[in-house]
C-alpha positions in Angstrom: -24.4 79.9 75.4 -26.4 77.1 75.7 -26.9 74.9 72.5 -30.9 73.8 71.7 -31.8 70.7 72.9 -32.9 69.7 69.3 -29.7 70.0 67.8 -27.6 68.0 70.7 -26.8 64.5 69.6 -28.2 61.1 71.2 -26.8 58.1 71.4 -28.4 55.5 69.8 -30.2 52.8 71.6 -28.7 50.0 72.2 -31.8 47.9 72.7 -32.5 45.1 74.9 -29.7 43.1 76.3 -31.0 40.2 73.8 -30.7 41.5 70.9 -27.1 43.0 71.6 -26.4 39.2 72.1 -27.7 38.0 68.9 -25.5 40.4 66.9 -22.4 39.9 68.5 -23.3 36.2 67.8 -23.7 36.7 64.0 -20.3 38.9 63.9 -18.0 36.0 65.6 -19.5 33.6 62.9 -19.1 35.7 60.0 -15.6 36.2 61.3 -14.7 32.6 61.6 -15.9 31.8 58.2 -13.9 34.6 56.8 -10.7 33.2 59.3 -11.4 29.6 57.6 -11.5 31.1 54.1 -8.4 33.0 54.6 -6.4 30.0 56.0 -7.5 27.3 53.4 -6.2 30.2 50.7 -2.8 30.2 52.4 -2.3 26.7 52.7 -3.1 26.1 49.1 -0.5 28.3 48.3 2.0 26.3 50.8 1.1 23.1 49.2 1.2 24.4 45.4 4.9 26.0 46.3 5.8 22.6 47.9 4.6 20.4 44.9 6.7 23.0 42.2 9.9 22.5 44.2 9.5 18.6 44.3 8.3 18.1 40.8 9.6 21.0 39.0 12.8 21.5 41.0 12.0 25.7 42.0 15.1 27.1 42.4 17.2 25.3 40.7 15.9 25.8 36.6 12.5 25.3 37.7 9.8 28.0 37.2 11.0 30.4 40.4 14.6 29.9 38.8 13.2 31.5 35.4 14.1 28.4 33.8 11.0 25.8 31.8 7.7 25.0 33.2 8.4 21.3 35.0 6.9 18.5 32.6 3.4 17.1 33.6 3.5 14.5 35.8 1.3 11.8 34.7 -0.6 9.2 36.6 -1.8 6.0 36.5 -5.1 5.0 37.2 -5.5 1.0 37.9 -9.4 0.0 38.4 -10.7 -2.1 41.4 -10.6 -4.9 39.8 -7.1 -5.4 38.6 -6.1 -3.9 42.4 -7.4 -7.0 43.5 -5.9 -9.5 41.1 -2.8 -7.9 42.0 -2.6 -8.5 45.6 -3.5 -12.3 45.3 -0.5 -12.7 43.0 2.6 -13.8 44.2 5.9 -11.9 42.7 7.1 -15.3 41.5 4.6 -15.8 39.1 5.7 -13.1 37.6 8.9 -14.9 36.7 9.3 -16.4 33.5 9.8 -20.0 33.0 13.4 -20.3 31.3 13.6 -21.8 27.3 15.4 -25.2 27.6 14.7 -26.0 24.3 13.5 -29.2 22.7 15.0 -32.6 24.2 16.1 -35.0 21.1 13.3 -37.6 21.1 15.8 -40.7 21.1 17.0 -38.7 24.1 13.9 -38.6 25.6 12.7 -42.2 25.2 16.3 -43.4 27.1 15.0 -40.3 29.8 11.7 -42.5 30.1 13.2 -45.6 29.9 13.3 -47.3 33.5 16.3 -48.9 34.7 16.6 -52.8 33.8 16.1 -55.2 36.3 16.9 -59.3 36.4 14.1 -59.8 39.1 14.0 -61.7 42.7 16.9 -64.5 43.0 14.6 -66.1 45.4 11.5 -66.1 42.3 10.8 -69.3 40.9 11.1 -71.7 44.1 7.9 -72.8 44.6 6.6 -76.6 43.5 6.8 -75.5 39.8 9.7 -74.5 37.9 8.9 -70.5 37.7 5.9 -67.7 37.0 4.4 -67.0 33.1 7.2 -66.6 30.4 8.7 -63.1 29.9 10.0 -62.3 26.7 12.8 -59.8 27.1 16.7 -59.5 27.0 19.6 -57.8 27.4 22.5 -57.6 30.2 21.5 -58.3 33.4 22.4 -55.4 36.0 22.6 -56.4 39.9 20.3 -57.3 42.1 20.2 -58.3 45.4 22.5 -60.9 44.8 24.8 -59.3 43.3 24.9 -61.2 40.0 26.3 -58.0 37.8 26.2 -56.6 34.4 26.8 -58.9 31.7 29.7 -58.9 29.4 29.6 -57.2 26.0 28.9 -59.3 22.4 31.8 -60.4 21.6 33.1 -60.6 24.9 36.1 -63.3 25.5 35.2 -66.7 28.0 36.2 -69.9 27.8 33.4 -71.6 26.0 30.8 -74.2 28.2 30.6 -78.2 28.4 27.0 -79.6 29.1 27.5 -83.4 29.3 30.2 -83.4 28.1 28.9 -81.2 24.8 31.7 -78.3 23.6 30.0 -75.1 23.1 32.4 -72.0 21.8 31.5 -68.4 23.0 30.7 -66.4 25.9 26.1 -66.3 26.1 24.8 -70.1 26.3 21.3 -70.6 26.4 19.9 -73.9 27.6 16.4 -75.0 26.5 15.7 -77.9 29.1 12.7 -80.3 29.0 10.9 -80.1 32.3 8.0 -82.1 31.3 6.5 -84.9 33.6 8.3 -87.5 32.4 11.5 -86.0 33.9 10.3 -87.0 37.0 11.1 -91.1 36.0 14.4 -93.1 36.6 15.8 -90.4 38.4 16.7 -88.3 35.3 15.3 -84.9 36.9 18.6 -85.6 40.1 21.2 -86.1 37.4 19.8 -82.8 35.1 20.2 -80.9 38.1 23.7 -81.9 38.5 25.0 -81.6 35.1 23.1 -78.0 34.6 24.6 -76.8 37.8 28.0 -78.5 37.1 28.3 -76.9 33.8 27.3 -73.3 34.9 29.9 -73.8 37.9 32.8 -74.6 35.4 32.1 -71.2 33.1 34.2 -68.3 33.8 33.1 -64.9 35.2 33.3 -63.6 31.3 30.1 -66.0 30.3 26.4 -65.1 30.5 23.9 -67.9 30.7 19.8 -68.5 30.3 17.8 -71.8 31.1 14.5 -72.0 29.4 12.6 -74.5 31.2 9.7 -76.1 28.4 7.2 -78.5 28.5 3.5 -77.5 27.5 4.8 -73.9 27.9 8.0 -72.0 28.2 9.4 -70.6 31.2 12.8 -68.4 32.0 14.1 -70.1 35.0 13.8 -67.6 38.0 11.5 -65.4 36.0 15.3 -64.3 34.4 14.3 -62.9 31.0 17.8 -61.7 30.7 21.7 -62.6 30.8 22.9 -63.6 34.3 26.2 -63.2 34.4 28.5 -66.4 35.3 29.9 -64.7 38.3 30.4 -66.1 42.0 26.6 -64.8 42.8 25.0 -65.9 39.6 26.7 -69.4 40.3 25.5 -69.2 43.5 22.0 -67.8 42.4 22.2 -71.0 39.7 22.9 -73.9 42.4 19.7 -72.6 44.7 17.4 -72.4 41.9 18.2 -75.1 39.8 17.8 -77.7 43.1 14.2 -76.3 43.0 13.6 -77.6 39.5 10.3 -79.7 39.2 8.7 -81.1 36.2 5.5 -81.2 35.3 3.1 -80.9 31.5 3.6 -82.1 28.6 6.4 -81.8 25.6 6.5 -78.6 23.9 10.4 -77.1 22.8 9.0 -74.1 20.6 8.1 -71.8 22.9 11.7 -72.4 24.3 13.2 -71.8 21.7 11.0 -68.2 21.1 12.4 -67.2 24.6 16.0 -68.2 23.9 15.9 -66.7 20.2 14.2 -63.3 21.7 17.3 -62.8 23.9 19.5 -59.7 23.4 22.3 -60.2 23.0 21.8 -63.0 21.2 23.2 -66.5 22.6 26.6 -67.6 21.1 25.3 -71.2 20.9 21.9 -72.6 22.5 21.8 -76.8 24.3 18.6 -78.5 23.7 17.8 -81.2 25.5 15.0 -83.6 25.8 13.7 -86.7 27.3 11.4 -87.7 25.6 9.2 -87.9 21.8 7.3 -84.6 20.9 3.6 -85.0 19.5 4.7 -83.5 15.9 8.0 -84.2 15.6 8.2 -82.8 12.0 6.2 -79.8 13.0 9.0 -79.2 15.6 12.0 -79.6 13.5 10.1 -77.5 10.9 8.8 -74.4 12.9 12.8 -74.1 15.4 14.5 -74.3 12.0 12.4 -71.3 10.6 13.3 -69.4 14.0 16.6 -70.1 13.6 17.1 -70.0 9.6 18.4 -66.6 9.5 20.6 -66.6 12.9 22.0 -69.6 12.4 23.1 -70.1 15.9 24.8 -73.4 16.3 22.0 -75.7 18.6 23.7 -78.4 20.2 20.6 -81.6 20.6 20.9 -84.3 23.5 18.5 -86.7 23.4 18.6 -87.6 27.1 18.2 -91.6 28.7 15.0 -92.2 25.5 16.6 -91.7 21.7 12.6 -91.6 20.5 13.5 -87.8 19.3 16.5 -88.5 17.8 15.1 -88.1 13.7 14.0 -84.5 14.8 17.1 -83.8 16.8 19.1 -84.1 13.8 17.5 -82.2 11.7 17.5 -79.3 14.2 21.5 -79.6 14.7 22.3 -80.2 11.3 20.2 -77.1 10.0 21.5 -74.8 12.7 25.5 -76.1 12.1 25.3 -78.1 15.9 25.6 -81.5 17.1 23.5 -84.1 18.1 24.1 -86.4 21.1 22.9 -89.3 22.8 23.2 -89.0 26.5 22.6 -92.8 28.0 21.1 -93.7 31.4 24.0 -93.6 34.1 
């Protein structure tokens, strides 16, 4: 039987070939955006399973185990800033400086304290005697020439002879007269004899000084300090007394300042002089004030001219010494 054409179904139209392009077009995107959708779901899942089993330990009393939630994990948060102080730091400033403590102050002033010196042995020979007077004192350690560290106070030695003057102790001090008039008669050859003769007979236990005066005072050598009576200093002695040269007038105070100033203080002290002093009661008056608490015997030679002889006197018999007359040779 045949069936009514009006009741026989069609197939739709498909359209032009264009249009059948554009919606296949529009279904591949609208599956790709689904795909992308789907696959961003499942690998946040992946990652959120990943972070429980590192941080909450699934599996093992972690959540999937039925044990306790994992604790929240916190975080820091460090601002630009502080990022970049950070890496221009080094680790070792970082490291504290350790506590030493306090260093005693007495402790520190020796720490501060530079080493003592007795100066060039080849100082002081020039035309004049020596440089500016330095006050100072003390043992003398070694220099270039070896000349040592002096002996302690107390110390033994066999005493000294200066023309023929006993002295008892182990420090002598001599406070010379090197003024002008030194230069006359010869008296400046036979001083430098005697002085060296008398430093060459002490024994390696003695310490000696020379103060050189006239209108000032000078350490001979620029030797503010002890030089001790060893082979060297003897040595040291000869060369510079042999460059001895006087010149100025006549002045022993500021000798006696240097020799007085000394530390250790000299055992006994020979002053000798030439010549008459512009205030000889002024002189007598002002070493014997110096010297009035010490009381360190001073041994006077009145050298070739007995025109200080009144003051010389004085000074010895205030100070427990000796006076002597010493007569042209």
């Amino acid at each position: 039987m045949a069936i009514p054409q009006s009741i026989v179904p069609l197939s739709p139209d498909p359209g032009p070939a264009p249009a059948r392009l554009g919606i296949l077009t529009r279904w591949l995107r609208n599956a790709m955006v689904v795909g992308l959708i789907i696959s961003a779901a499942i690998h946040l899942s992946g990652i959120g399973i990943a972070g429980g089993i590192g941080i909450g330990g699934f599996g093992s009393g972690g959540v999937g185990a039925g044990g306790s939630a994992p604790p929240p994990v916190d975080f820091a948060v460090v601002p630009e800033v502080e990022l970049t102080a950070l890496a221009g730091t080094s680790i070792l400033d970082s490291v504290p400086t350790p506590d030493v403590g306090t260093l005693d102050p007495d402790q520190a002033r020796m720490d501060a304290m530079p080493s003592p010196g007795i100066g060039d042995p080849n100082a002081g020979l020039g035309d004049s005697a020596s440089g500016e007077l330095t006050i100072g004192g003390g043992s003398a350690l070694s220099d270039g020439d070896g000349l040592g560290i002096g002996t302690g106070a107390g110390a033994g030695g066999g005493g000294a002879s200066f023309f023929g003057v006993e002295a008892a102790g182990s420090r002598f001090a001599y406070i010379i007269d090197m003024s002008a008039s030194m230069n006359w008669d010869g008296k400046i050859d036979v001083l430098r004899s005697e002085l060296a003769r008398s430093i060459e007979a002490m024994t390696e236990q003695n310490e000696f000084v020379v103060v050189l005066f006239s209108d000032m005072a000078n350490i001979m050598g620029d030797r503010a300090q002890w030089v001790s009576a060893s082979d060297a200093g003897k040595k040291w002695a000869r060369r510079t007394i042999a460059a001895l040269r006087p010149d100025g007038g006549t002045n022993p105070v500021p000798g006696f300042i240097a020799a007085l100033q000394t530390r250790p203080r000299p055992d006994a002290i020979y002053f000798m002089t030439d010549g008459e002093f512009a205030d000889p009661d002024g002189v007598a008056a002002e070493v014997n004030a110096l010297n009035n608490q010490l009381k360190i015997p001073v041994h006077c030679l009145c050298f070739v001219t007995p025109a200080s002889e009144p003051v010389m006197r004085k000074i010895a018999n205030a100070s427990g010494g000796s006076y002597t007359f010493i007569p042209k040779k």
